[in-house]
N, C-alpha and C positions, 0 to 999 in steps of 0.2 A: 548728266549734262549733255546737253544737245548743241554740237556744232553745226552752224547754218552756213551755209557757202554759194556761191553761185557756181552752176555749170559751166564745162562741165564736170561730170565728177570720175574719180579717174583713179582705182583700185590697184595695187601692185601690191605683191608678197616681199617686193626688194625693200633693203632699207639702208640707211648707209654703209653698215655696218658689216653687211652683208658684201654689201659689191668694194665694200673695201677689203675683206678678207678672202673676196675674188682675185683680185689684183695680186694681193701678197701670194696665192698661189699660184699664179700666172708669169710673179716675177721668181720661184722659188728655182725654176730652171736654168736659169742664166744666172741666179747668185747660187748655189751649187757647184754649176760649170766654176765659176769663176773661184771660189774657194778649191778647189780641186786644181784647177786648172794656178794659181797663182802664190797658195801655200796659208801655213798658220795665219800671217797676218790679216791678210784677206778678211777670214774669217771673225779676226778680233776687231776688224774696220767695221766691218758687218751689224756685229753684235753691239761694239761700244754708239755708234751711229745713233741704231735703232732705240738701246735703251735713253741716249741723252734726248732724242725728240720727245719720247717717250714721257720721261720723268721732265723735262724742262713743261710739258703742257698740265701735267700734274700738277707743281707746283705753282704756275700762273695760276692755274685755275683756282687753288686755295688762295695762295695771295691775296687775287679780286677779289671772291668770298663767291665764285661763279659755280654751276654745275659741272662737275666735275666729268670732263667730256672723250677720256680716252677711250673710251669703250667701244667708241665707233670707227677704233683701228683709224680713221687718219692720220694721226701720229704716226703709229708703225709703217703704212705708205711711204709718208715723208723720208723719215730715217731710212726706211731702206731703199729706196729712190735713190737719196744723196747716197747713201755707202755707195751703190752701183756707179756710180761718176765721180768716185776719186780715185785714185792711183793704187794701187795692190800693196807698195810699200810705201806709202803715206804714215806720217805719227800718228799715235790714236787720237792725240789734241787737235789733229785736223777736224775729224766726225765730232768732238764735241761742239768746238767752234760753229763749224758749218750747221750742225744739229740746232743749238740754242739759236742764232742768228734765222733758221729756216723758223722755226716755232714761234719766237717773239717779235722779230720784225718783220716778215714775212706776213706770218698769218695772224696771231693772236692780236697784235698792237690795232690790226685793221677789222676785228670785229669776230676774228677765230673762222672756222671751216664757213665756207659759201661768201664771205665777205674778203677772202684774199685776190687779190687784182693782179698776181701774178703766180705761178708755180711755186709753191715754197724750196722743192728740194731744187728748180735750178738757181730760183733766184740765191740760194746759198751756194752752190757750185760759182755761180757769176763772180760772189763776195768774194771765196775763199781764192777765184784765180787772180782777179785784180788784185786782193792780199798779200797770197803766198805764190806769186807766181810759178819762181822755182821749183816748188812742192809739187805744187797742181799739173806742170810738167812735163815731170820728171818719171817717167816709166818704166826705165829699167828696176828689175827684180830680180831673181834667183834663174827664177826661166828663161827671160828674155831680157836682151840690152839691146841698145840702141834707138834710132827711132821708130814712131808709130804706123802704121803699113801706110796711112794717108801722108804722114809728112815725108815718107820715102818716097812716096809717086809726087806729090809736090816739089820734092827735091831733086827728081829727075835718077833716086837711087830704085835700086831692084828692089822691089815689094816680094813679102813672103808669096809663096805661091796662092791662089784662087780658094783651094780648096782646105789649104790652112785659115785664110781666111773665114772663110763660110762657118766651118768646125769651131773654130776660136783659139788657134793656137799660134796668136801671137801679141803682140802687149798692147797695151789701151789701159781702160778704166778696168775696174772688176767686174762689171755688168753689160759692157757695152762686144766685145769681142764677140761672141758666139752666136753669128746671125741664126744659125738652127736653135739654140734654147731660146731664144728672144720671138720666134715663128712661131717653135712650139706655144709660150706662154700668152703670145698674140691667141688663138688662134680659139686657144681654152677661153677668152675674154670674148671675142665672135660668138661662142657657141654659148655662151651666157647668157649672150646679148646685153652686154657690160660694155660692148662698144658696138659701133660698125666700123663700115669704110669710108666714111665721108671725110674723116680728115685726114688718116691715115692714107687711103690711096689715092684722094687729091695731092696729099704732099709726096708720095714718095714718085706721082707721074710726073706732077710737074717740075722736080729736080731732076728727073731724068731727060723730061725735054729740053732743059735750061742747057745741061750740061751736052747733049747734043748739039747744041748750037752753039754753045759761045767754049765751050770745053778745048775745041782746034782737033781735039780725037777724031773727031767726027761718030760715023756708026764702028765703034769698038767696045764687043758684049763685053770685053776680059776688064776694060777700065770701068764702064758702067758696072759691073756687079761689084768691081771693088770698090768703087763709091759707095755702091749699096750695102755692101760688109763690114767695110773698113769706119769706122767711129764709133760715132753715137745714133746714125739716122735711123735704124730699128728700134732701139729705145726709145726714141725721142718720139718718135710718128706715130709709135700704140702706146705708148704707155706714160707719152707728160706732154702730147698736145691734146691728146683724148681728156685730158683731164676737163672732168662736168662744168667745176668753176671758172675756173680761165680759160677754157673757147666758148666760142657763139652757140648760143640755146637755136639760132634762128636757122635751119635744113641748107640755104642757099650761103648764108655767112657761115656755117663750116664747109663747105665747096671753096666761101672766097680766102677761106683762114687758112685752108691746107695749100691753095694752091700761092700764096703770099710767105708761106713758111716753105716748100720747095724753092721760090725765088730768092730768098733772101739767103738760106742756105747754099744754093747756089754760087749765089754770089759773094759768100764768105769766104768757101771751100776753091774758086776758080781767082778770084781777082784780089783776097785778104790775104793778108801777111800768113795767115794761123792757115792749118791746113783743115782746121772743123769750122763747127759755125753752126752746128742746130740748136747750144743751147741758148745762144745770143738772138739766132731767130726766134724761137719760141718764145721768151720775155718778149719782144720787140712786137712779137703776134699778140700777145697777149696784153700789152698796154692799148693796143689799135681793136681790142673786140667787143668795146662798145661804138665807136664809129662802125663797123662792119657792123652791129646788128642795126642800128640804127637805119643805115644803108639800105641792109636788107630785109626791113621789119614788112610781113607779108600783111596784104589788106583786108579788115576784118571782112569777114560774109558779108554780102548784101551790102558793102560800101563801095563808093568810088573813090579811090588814090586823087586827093586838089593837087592844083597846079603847085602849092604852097610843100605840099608834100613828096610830091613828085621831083620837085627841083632840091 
């Protein structure tokens, strides 16, 4: 059988399955850090997560009587995505919850992988906090109590020091602390070329400019880097607004995606009640990325942009 197509034509060794089991390598350093760093449970958050995405797309997939689609590791993404954004001493029935909700309403209900309009592992982190607020929360563990190093500096209390920060030893989610494995597992995704920097360091300049000016800090490198440390914005930036499906195919609408998710983030983290806010930005980016491409759909060769198109 001979497939006919029109040009141009456009060869690659990658395949989904592939740069999906990039990823899970790339996130394998910050969910390590963070089972080490937070103890057994962590771990069993991790694993139980992973396996409910997992088996929940399985079983849709027989259900419908569909091709049976795990193989291309999005699943495991998913699941372990969400594990990383829930709390270290979370119930295991959080990650199931959160898991089936990410797989069937998320993604599968809307057409399964490349037909999701949204993130699946946040839009299930989104579900589980309007949920389970208290849960979702709540972050003292074994290691650490109290608050998270952003709602101490929102709170006007002593933030763990700078370089506890950076390292990851202080509480959050189980994948979001440790700005160094979260670099590192960036960085393996660069050198893949499983991303670049068009969303990632349009978002994370333009929340640094945001926060320069409306912040009241002014130029203070100690609170900018702990902006930059303290959440989710390192997880968020390379590794669930890079995501292929839900941001803009178009070169200039991921420029206008990342710098639209710096501001909104901004303005969650400087003027919201909550002291985060990238994963509410990124849905919020991700409902608006067909208007952005639309915006910025580039003009075929040899055409001229009408007045009709133009406006």
């Amino acid at each position: 059988m001979l497939k006919v197509s029109s040009n141009p034509h456009i060869r690659s060794k990658d395949t989904t399955s592939r740069i999906m089991q990039y990823v899970v390598i790339a996130l394998l350093p910050a969910t390590v850090f963070g089972v080490f760093n937070f103890g057994l449970n962590a771990l069993l958050l991790v694993l139980v997560t992973v396996a409910t995405t997992v088996l929940t797309e399985y079983i849709y997939d027989r259900c419908m009587k569909k091709k049976i689609s795990i193989g291309d590791f999005s699943a495991v993404v998913t699941g372990l995505l969400l594990a990383l954004n829930l709390p270290p001493k979370a119930p295991l029935w959080i990650g199931v919850i959160g898991g089936v909700f990410a797989i069937i309403v998320v993604k599968m209900l809307f057409g399964g992988l490349g037909q999701n309009f949204m993130n699946p592992a946040l839009g299930a982190r989104c579900f589980l906090i309007i949920s389970f607020t208290s849960i979702m929360t709540n972050f003292d563990c074994d290691a650490y109590t109290g608050a998270t190093p952003l709602a101490a500096i929102k709170a006007g209390e002593g933030a763990p020091g700078l370089l506890d920060m950076v390292i990851g030893q202080t509480a959050g989610t189980i994948g979001e602390t440790s700005m160094i494995a979260l670099l590192i597992g960036a960085a393996f995704l660069l050198a893949m070329k499983v991303i670049d920097l068009r969303v990632p360091g349009s978002y994370i300049l333009s929340f640094v400019v945001f926060i320069l000016l409306f912040s009241g800090r002014g130029l203070d490198p100690v609170y900018i880097l702990s902006q930059l440390a303290g959440g989710g914005l390192m997880l968020g930036a390379f590794f669930m607004a890079t995501d292929y499906v839900t941001r803009p195919i178009t070169k200039n609408g991921q420029y206008v995606f990342g710098i639209f998710l710096g501001i909104m983030t901004g303005i969650f983290r400087i003027f919201g009640p909550s002291a985060e806010g990238v994963s509410y930005a990124i849905i919020i980016g991700n409902l608006l990325v067909p208007l952005i491409e639309k915006v910025t759909k580039p003009t075929a060769f040899g055409k001229k942009k009408t007045k009709k198109e133009a406006a």
